[in-house]
DRENRODREN-678178 format. One line per 5 residues: number of its first residue (from 0); their letters; for each residue x negated, y, z of C-alpha. Coordinates in nm, 3 decimals, padded with zeros to 5 digits. Layout:
NUM	A	X/Y/Z; ...
This chain:
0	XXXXX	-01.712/-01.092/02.235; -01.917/-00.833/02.402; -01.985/-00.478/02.257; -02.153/-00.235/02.457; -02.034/-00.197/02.820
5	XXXXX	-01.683/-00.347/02.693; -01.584/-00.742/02.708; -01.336/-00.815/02.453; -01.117/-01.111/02.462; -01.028/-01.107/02.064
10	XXXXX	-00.935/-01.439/01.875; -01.039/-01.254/01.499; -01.242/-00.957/01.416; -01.246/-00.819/01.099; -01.601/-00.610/00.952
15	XXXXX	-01.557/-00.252/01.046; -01.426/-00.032/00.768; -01.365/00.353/00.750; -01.508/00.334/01.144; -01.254/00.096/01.295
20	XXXXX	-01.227/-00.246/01.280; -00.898/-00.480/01.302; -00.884/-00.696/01.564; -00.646/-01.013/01.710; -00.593/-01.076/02.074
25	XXXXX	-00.297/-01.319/02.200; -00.162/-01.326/01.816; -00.135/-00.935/01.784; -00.286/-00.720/01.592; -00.474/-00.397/01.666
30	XXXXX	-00.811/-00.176/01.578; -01.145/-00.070/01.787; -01.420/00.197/01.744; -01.751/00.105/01.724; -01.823/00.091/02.079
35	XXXXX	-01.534/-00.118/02.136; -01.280/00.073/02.297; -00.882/-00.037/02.143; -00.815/00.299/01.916; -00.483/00.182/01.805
40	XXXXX	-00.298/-00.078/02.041; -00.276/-00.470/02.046; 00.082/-00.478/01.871; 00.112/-00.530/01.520; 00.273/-00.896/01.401
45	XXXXX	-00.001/-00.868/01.137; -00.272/-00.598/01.017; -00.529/-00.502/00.745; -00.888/-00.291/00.767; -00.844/00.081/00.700
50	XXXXX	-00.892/00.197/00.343; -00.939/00.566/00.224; -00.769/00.640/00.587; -00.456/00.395/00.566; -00.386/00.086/00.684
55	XXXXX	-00.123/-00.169/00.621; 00.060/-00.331/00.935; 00.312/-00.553/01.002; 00.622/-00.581/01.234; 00.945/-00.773/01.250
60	XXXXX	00.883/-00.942/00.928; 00.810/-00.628/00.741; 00.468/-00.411/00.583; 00.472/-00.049/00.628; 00.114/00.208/00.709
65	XXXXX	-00.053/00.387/00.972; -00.286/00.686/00.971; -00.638/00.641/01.160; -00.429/00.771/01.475; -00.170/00.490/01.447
70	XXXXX	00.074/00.727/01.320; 00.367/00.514/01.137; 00.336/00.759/00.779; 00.496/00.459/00.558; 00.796/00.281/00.744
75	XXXXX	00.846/-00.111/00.771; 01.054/-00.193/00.453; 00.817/-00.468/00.193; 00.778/-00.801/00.173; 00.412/-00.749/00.098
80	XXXXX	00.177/-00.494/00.072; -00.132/-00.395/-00.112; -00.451/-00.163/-00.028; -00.420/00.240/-00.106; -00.694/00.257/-00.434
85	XXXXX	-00.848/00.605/-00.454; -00.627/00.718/-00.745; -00.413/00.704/-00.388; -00.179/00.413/-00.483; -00.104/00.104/-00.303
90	XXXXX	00.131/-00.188/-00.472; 00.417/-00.311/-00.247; 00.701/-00.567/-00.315; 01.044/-00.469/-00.218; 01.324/-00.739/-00.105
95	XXXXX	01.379/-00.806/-00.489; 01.092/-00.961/-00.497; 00.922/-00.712/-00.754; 00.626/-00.543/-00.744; 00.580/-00.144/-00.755
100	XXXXX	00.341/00.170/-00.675; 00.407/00.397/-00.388; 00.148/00.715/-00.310; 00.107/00.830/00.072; 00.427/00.947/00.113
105	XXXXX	00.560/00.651/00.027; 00.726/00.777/-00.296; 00.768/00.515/-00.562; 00.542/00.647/-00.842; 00.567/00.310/-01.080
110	XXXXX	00.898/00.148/-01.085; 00.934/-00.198/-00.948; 00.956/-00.403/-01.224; 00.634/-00.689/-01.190; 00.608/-01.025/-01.099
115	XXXXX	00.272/-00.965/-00.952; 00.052/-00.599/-00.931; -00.305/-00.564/-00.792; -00.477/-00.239/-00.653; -00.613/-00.028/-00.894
120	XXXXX	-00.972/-00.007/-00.982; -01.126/00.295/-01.211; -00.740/00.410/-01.310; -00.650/00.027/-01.414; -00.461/-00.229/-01.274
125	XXXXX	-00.377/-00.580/-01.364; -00.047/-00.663/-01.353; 00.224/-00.937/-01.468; 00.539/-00.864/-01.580; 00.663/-01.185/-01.566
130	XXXXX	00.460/-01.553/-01.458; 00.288/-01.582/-01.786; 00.059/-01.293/-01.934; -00.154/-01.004/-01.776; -00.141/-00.684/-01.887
135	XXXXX	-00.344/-00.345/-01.761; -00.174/-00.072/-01.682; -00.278/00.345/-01.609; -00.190/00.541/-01.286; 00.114/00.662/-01.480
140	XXXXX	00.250/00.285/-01.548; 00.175/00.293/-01.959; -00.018/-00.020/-02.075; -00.364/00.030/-02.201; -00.281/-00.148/-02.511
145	XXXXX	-00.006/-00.433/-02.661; -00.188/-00.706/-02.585; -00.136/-00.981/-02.328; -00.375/-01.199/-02.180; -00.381/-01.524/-01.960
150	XXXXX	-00.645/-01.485/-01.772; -00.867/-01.151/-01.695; -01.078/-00.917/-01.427; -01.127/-00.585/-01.405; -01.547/-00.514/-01.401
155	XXXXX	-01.745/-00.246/-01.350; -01.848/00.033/-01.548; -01.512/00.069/-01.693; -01.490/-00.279/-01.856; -01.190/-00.547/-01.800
160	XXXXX	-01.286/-00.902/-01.901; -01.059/-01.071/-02.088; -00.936/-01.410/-02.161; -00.641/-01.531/-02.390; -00.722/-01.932/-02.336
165	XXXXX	-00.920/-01.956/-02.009; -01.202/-02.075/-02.212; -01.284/-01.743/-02.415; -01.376/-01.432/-02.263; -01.383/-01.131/-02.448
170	XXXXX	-01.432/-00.751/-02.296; -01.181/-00.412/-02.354; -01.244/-00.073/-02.195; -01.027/00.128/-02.007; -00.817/00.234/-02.352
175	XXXXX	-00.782/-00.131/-02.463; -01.008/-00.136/-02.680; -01.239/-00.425/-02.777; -01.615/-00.390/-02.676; -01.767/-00.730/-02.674
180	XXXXX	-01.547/-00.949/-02.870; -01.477/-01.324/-02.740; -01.750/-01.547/-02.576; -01.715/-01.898/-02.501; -01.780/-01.914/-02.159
185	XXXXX	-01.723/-02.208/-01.927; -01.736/-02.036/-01.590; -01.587/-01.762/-01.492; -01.841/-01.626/-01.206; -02.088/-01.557/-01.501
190	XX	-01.816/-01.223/-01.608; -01.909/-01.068/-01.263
């Protein structure tokens, strides 16, 4: 891959995001500028674009982030990892195998406690606390309602569709509420 003046031997590329883009070379990971010059060096096990200014990496088995400098500001201690949202949350899985909420500083700010957690979108995020039911959750960890659902995707303009048999969809706004009350619908992609 050639960019500018500067050959690159890279096996993967990712798109360019927040001005740097993660790259692969001999089964490490690292980032590049625009004009191709390595910002952040060839050595992560594994690696993720940049997102409001923080990345996730990986090394010796473990997830912790890096600043746009490659500064280490979240140490190598979870199993997995999730994006930073712009509420300024990321989800992470500890060695418990649960799911929690750390801000920048890495301080837990929701407890782990789920079997699964996603990154939030619009102060929501869609979470299981066990292998069954979604729920939806607030930047402070309270559920937007009581009710469970089996299936469900959070939309835009501040709607979450729905689902309690994979067949119906229904939508609820961010306070649980119901706006457009259950559809039959018979493919998903059509919610989007």
């Amino acid at each position: 891959n050639k960019v500018g003046d500067l050959a690159l031997e890279i096996e993967q590329g990712n798109p360019f995001k927040d001005g740097v883009a993660c790259v692969r070379k001999n089964g490490k990971y690292g980032y590049i500028d625009k004009t191709g010059k390595i910002v952040i060096g060839i050595q992560y096990d594994d690696a993720n674009n940049f997102y409001n200014g923080i990345a996730s990496v990986k090394k010796d088995g473990k997830w912790g982030y890096i600043n746009k400098t490659g500064k280490l500001i979240i140490d190598y201690k979870y199993d997995e990892v999730g994006d930073f949202s712009e509420e300024g949350l990321a989800p992470v899985k500890n060695e418990s195998s649960k799911w929690g909420y750390i801000d920048k500083s890495g301080k837990t700010i929701i407890d782990f406690q789920y079997m699964e957690a996603d990154k939030f979108y619009d102060g929501i995020a869609q979470i299981k606390k066990d292998y069954q039911e979604y729920i939806y959750i607030d930047i402070n960890g309270k559920a937007i309602n009581n009710s469970t659902y089996k299936e469900g995707l959070i939309c835009s303009d501040g709607l979450i569709g729905v689902s309690n048999d994979e067949k119906h969809w229904g939508y609820i706004d961010k306070n649980g509420n119901t706006v457009i009350d259950w559809l039959e619908v018979w493919d998903e992609k059509y919610l989007r």
